[in-house]
C-alpha positions in Angstrom: 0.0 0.0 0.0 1.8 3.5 -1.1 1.4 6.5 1.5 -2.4 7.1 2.7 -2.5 11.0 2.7 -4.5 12.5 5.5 -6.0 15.7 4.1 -7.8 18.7 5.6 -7.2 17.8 9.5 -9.1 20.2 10.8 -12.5 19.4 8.5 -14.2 17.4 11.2 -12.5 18.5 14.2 -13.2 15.9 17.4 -15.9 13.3 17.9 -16.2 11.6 21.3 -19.3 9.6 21.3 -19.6 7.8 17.9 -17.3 4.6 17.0 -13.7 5.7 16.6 -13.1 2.6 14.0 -17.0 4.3 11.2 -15.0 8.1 10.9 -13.6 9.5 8.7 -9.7 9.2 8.0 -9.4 12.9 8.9 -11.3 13.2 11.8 -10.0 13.2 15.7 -11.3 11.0 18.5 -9.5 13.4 21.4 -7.8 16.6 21.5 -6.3 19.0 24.0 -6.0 22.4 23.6 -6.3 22.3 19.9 -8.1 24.7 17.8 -9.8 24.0 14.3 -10.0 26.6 12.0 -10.0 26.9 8.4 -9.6 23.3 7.5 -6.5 22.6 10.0 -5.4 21.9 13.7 -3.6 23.8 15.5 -2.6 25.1 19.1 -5.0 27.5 21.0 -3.8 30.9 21.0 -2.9 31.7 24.8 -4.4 33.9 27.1 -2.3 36.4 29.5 -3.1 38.7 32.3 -4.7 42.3 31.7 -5.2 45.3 33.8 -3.5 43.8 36.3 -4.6 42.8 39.6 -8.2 43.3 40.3 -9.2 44.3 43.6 -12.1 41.4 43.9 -12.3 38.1 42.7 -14.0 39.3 39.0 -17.4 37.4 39.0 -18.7 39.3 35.7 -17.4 41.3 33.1 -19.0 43.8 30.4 -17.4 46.6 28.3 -18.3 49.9 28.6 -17.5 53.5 26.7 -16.8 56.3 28.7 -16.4 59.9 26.7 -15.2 57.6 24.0 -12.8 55.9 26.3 -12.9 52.3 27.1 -13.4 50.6 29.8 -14.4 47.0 31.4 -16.6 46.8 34.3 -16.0 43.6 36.4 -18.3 42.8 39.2 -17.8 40.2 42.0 -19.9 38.7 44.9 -20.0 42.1 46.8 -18.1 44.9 44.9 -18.5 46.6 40.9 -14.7 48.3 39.9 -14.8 50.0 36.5 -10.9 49.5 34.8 -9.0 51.2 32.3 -5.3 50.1 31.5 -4.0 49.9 34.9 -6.4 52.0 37.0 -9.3 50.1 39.4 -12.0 52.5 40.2 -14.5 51.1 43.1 -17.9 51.6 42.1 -19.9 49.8 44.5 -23.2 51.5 45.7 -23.3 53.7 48.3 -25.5 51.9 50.5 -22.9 49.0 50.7 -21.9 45.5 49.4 -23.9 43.5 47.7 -24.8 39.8 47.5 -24.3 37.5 44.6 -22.5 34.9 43.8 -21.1 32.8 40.7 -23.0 33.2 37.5 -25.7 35.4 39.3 -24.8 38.8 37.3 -26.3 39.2 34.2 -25.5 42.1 32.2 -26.8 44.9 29.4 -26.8 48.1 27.6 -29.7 50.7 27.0 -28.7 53.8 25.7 -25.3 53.2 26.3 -26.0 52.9 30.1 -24.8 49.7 31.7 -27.1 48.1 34.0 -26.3 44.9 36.1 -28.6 42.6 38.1 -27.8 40.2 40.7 -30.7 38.1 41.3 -31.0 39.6 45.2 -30.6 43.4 45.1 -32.2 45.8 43.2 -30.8 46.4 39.6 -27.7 49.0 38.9 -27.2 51.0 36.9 -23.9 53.2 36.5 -23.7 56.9 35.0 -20.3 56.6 33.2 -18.5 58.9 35.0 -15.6 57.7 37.8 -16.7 60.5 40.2 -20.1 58.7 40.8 -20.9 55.1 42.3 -23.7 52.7 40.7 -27.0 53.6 41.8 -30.5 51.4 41.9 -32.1 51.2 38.3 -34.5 54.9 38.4 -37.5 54.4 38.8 -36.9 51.1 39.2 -40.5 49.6 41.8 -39.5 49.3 45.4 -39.0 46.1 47.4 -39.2 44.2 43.8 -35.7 42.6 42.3 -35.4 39.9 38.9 -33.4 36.6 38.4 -32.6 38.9 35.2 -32.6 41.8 32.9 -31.9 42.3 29.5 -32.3 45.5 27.2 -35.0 44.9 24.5 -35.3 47.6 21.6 -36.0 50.7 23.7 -37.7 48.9 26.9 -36.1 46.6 29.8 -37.2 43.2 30.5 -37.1 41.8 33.8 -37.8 37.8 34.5 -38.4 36.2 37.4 -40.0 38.8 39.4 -39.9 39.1 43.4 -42.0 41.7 44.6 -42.4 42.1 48.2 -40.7 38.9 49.0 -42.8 37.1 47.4 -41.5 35.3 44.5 -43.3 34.9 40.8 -41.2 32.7 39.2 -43.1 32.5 35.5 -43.1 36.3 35.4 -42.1 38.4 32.7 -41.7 42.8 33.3 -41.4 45.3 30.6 -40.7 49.0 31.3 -42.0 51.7 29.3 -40.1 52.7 26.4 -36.9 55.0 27.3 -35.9 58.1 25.7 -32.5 57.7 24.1 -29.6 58.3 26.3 -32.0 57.6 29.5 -33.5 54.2 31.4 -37.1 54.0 31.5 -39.6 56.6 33.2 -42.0 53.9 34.6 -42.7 50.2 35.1 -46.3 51.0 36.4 -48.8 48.5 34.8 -51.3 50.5 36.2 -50.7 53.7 34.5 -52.7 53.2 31.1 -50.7 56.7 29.5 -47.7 54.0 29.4 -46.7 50.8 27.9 -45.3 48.9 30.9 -46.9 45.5 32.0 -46.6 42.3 32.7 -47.6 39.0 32.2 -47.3 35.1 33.2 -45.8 32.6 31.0 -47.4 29.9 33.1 -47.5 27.3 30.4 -45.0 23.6 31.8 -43.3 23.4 35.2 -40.6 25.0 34.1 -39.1 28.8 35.7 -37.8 31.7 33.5 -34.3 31.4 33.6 -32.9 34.1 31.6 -34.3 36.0 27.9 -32.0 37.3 24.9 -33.4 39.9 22.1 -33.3 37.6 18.9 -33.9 40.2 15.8 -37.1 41.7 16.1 -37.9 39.7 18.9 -37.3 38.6 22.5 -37.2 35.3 22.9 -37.8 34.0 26.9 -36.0 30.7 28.0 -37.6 28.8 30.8 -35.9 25.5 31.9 -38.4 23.6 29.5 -39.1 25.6 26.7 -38.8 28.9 24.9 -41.7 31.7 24.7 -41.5 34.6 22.0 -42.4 38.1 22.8 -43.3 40.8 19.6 -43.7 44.4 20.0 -47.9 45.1 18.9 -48.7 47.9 20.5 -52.0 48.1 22.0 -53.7 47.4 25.0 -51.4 44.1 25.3 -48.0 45.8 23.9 -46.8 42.4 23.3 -47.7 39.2 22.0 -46.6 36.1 23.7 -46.5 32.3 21.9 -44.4 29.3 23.2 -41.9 28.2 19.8 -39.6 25.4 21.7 -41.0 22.8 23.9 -38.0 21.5 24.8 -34.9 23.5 24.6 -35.1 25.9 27.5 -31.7 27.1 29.2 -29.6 25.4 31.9 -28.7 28.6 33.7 -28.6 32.4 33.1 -25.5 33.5 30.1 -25.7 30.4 28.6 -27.4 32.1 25.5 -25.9 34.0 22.8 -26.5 35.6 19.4 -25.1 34.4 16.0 -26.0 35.5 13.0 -29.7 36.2 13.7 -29.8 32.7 15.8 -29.4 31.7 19.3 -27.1 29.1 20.8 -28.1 27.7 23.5 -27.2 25.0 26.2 -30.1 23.6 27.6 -30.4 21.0 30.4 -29.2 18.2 28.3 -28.1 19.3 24.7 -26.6 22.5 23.2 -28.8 23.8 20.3 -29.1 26.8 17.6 -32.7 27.9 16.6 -33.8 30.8 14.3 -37.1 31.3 17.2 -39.3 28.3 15.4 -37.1 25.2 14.5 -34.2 24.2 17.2 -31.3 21.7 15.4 -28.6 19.9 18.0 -25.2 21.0 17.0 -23.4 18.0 19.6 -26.1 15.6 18.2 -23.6 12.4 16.9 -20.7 14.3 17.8 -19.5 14.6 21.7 -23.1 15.8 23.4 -22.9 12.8 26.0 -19.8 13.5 26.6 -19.7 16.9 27.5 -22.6 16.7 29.5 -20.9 13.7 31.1 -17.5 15.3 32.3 -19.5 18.3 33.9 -19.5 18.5 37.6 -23.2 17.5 38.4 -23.1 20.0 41.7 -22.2 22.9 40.0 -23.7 22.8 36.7 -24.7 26.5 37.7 -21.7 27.9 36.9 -22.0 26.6 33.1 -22.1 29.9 30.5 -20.8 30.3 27.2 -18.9 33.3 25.6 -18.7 34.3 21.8 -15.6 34.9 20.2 -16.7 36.7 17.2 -13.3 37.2 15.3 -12.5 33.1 14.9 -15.9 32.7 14.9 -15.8 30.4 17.8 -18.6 30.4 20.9 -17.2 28.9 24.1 -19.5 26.3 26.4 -17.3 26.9 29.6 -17.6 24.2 32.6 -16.3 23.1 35.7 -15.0 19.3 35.0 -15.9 17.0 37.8 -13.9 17.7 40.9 -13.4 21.4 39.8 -15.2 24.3 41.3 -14.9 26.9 38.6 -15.0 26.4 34.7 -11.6 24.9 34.0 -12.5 23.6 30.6 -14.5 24.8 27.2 -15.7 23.2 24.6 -15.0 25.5 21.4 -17.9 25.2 18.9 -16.9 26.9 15.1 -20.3 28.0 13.8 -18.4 28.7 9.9 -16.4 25.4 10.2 -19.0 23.3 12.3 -16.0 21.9 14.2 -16.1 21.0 17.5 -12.5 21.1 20.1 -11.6 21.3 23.5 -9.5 24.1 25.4 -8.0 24.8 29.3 -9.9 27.5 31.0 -7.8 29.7 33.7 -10.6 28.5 36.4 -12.9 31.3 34.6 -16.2 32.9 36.5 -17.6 34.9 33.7 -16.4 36.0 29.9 -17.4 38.7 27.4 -16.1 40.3 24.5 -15.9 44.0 23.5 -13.7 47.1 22.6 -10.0 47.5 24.6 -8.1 50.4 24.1 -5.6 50.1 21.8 -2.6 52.0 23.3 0.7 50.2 24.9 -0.4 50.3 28.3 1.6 48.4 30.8 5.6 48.8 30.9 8.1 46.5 29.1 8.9 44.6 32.5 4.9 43.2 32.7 5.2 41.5 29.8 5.9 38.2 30.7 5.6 35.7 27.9 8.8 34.8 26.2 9.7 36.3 23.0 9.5 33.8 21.2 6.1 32.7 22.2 4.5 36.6 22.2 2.2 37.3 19.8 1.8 40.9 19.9 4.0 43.2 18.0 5.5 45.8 19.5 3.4 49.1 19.1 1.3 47.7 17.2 -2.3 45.9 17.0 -2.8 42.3 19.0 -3.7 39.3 17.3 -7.3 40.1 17.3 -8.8 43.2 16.8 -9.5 45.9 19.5 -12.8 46.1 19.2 -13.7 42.4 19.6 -11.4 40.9 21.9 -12.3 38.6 24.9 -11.7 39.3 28.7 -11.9 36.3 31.3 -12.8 36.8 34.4 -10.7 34.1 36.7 -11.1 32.7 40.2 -7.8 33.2 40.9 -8.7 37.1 41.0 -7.1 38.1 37.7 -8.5 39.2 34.5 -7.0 37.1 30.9 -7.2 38.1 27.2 -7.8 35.7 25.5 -5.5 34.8 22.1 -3.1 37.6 23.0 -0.3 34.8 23.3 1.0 31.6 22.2 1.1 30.1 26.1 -1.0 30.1 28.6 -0.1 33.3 31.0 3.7 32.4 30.6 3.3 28.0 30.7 3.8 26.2 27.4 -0.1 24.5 26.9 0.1 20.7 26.7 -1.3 20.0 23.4 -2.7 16.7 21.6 -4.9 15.5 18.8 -5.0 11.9 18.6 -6.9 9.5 16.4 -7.7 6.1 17.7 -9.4 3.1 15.5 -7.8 3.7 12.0 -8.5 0.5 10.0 -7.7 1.6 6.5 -10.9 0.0 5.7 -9.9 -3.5 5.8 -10.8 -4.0 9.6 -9.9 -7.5 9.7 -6.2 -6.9 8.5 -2.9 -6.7 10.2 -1.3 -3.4 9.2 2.0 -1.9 9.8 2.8 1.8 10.4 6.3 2.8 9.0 6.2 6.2 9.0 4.4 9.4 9.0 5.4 12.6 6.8 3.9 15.6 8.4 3.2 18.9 6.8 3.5 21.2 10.2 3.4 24.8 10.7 5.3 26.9 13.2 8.2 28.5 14.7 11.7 27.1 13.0 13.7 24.7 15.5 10.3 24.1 17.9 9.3 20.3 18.2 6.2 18.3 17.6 6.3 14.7 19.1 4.4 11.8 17.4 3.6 8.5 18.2 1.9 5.8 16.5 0.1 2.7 18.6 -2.5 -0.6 17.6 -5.2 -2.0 19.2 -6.5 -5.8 18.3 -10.0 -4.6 18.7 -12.0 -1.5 18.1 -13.0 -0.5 21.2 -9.5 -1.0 23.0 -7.4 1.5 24.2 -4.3 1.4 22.4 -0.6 0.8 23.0 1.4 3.7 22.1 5.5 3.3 20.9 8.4 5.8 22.0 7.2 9.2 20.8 9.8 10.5 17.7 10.6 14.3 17.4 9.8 16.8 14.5 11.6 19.6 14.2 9.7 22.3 12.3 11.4 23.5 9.7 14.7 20.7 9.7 12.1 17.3 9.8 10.9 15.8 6.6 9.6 12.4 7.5 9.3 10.2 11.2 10.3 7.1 10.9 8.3 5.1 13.3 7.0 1.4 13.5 4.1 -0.3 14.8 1.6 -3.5 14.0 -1.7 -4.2 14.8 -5.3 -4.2 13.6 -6.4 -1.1 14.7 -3.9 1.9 14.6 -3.6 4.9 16.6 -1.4 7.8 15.8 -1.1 10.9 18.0 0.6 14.4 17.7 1.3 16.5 20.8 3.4 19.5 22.0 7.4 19.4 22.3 8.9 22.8 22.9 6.7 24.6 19.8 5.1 27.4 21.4 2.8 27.3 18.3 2.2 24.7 16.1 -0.5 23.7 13.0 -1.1 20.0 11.5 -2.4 21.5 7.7 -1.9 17.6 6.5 0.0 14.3 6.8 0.4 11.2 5.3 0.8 7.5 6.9 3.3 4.7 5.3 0.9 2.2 5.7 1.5 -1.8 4.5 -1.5 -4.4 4.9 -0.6 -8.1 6.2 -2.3 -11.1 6.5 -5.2 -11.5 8.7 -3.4 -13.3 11.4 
């Protein structure tokens, strides 16, 4: 048999819960820390420290313009700091701390105010300027908070209303309409001058969880199914219809917008839906696993993140035994590729606009040169107005892709492929060599290894792992027999490395 070439590495990206031995020759059964973009595997971009050292443990994040300047708000269980390069401004309310905890903020603009809700105290809302502290949401109804609030066109939505201690779990608030530049006047149902109300969406057993604006709509997500709200005007002001009967939301920020469709993790899939028809994008791919390997007591603290520029949206998790999300699972929405990635033990993420100025000295760059991706004076690897800020346990705030390593650490990296029978299952085959076509720095090193398995659905036996040395390496020589073969690529001292293709010296034996 001549040399099998493995084309387009990156087409199919990982699958963990179909039969290693059915996929295709290009696809992966595992991966760590491996990206697929564009039709190849690669490394992650790193992640490194920004505006450095927070005062709190960040909770939340979420980008704000001041004057034209920007800034990122980050919020923990009992404080709000506004930051800007390396200045921490306290913004907590006057009337003292406050009371959240993991995954409780939620987050949104109206009129380029911020305005961030907790779950237990009233809603804030901050006036841009550093000189004042956040304030309760104006006119905001007394002794009343919400699980949530989002900004929908020119109104506020509130879900999961407590009012008076007493809590109405299936309710659904609206504000009046706001004048630009302002928050709403009134949230008085009774005042019939005024389009605020409210209503019950009553419908399953279900509680509202969280909502999302989705084009000209809002769509509501309760635990069991999705409602619709339209803008009609009238005596109602809305219309309400249920479109999903099954895909609510596992927790609050675990929805997000893409291209006029929401993704959404629900209790036991993730999904996109255009607010009618809902299509699994885990469905034959790794669903059970993911929802397998998360920590069943704190499946709060699940949310995802877009990250628009690699057109990637991040399903972040706390593995079993972890208390904050210490893992993602990277979902391309251009590619349809699906990888795995090493969280910083992350609370909250968001993208938005960074200023784009050198802002810390030459000393606070830590990463080594040879591993820094950002030029000197001159734009980072993404651009400024979409980049992603991670707000970590361990009381720092990351960019994201602003690096080849992982806040200084070389990332331990794999792809591996498990079950390759060449399709002639019942043969003995033996691996000879591989010929790698590998991308990256000249002089780093890529190790491979090749294994075999007599069965499909046994681990394999991996041989000594041989070097490639980017830019020196042509071809591995490396040797293994067995039915079922294995081969697997992973990090040597490359800082940054991409697979675009390879090809196998394969020879077919007998059957026995």
């Amino acid at each position: 048999m001549p040399y099998v070439p493995v084309k387009n590495t990156g087409q199919y990206g990982v699958n963990k819960d179909l039969s290693s031995a059915e996929l295709p020759i290009n696809a992966w059964t595992d991966c760590k820390n491996i990206r697929f973009l564009d039709g190849y595997a690669g490394q992650f971009y790193g992640h490194g420290e920004i505006y450095a050292s927070p005062t709190v443990i960040p909770y939340h994040v979420l980008p704000v313009t001041v004057a034209g300047v920007r800034y990122w708000i980050y919020c923990s269980d009992k404080k709000m700091v506004v930051v800007n390069s390396a200045a921490h401004t306290d913004i907590t309310r006057a009337a003292g701390d406050y009371a959240a905890t993991k995954n409780s903020w939620t987050s949104t603009v109206l009129g380029g105010i911020p305005i961030l809700n907790n779950g237990v105290d009233a809603p804030q809302m901050w006036g841009l300027s550093l000189a004042t502290k956040a304030i309760a949401l104006t006119n905001w109804p007394a002794n009343t908070t919400c699980a949530s609030m989002r900004a929908y066109k020119n109104s506020l939505i509130a879900m999961d209303v407590t009012k008076a201690g007493v809590r109405y779990p299936y309710m659904v608030k609206w504000s009046h309409p706001a004048d630009p530049g302002t928050v709403p006047s009134t949230w008085d149902i009774t005042d019939a001058t005024k389009d605020a109300g409210e209503i019950d969406l009553s419908d399953g057993y279900g509680y509202i969880i969280d909502g999302l604006a989705l084009r000209n709509s809002f769509m509501i997500y309760k635990t069991d199914g999705v409602f619709r709200l339209d803008y009609s005007g009238g005596i109602f002001v809305y219309n309400n219809q249920k479109v999903l009967g099954m895909s609510g939301a596992l927790n609050k920020n675990c929805i997000t917008e893409i291209d006029g469709n929401h993704f959404c993790v629900t209790g036991f899939d993730v999904v996109i839906h255009d607010g009618n028809q809902a299509t699994s994008i885990l469905d034959k791919q790794s669903r059970r696993y993911l929802f397998q390997n998360i920590d069943s007591t704190l499946t709060s603290n699940v949310f995802v993140f877009k990250n628009p520029f690699l057109n990637e949206v991040f399903i972040c998790y706390p593995e079993i035994g972890n208390t904050s999300c210490n893992k993602a699972m990277v979902w391309n929405w251009v590619d349809k590729t699906i990888s795995f990635r090493d969280l910083p033990n992350i609370n909250h993420a968001n993208y938005g606009a960074m200023e784009t100025g050198l802002s810390q000295a030459w000393s606070a760059d830590t990463t080594q040169w040879d591993a820094d991706l950002t030029p000197w004076n001159a734009p980072e690897f993404t651009p400024d107005i979409a980049r992603v800020v991670m707000a970590s346990d361990d009381m720092k705030l990351y960019q994201l892709d602003n690096s080849a390593t992982f806040n200084g650490a070389l990332p331990e990296a794999y792809i591996e492929r498990i079950g390759l029978q060449f399709d002639a299952p019942d043969s003995i085959k033996t691996i000879r060599g591989i010929r790698p076509r590998i991308k990256g720095t000249p002089g780093g090193t890529v190790l491979i290894q090749v294994g075999s398995a007599n069965e499909p659905y046994e681990a394999p036996t991996y041989g000594a792992p041989v070097t490639y040395t980017i830019g020196t390496t042509v071809s591995c020589d490396l040797f293994c027999t067995g039915r079922y073969m294995a081969i697997r690529f992973s990090s040597g001292t490359a800082y940054q490395w991409r697979l675009d293709s390879y090809d196998i010296d394969v020879s077919l034996q007998g059957k026995w």
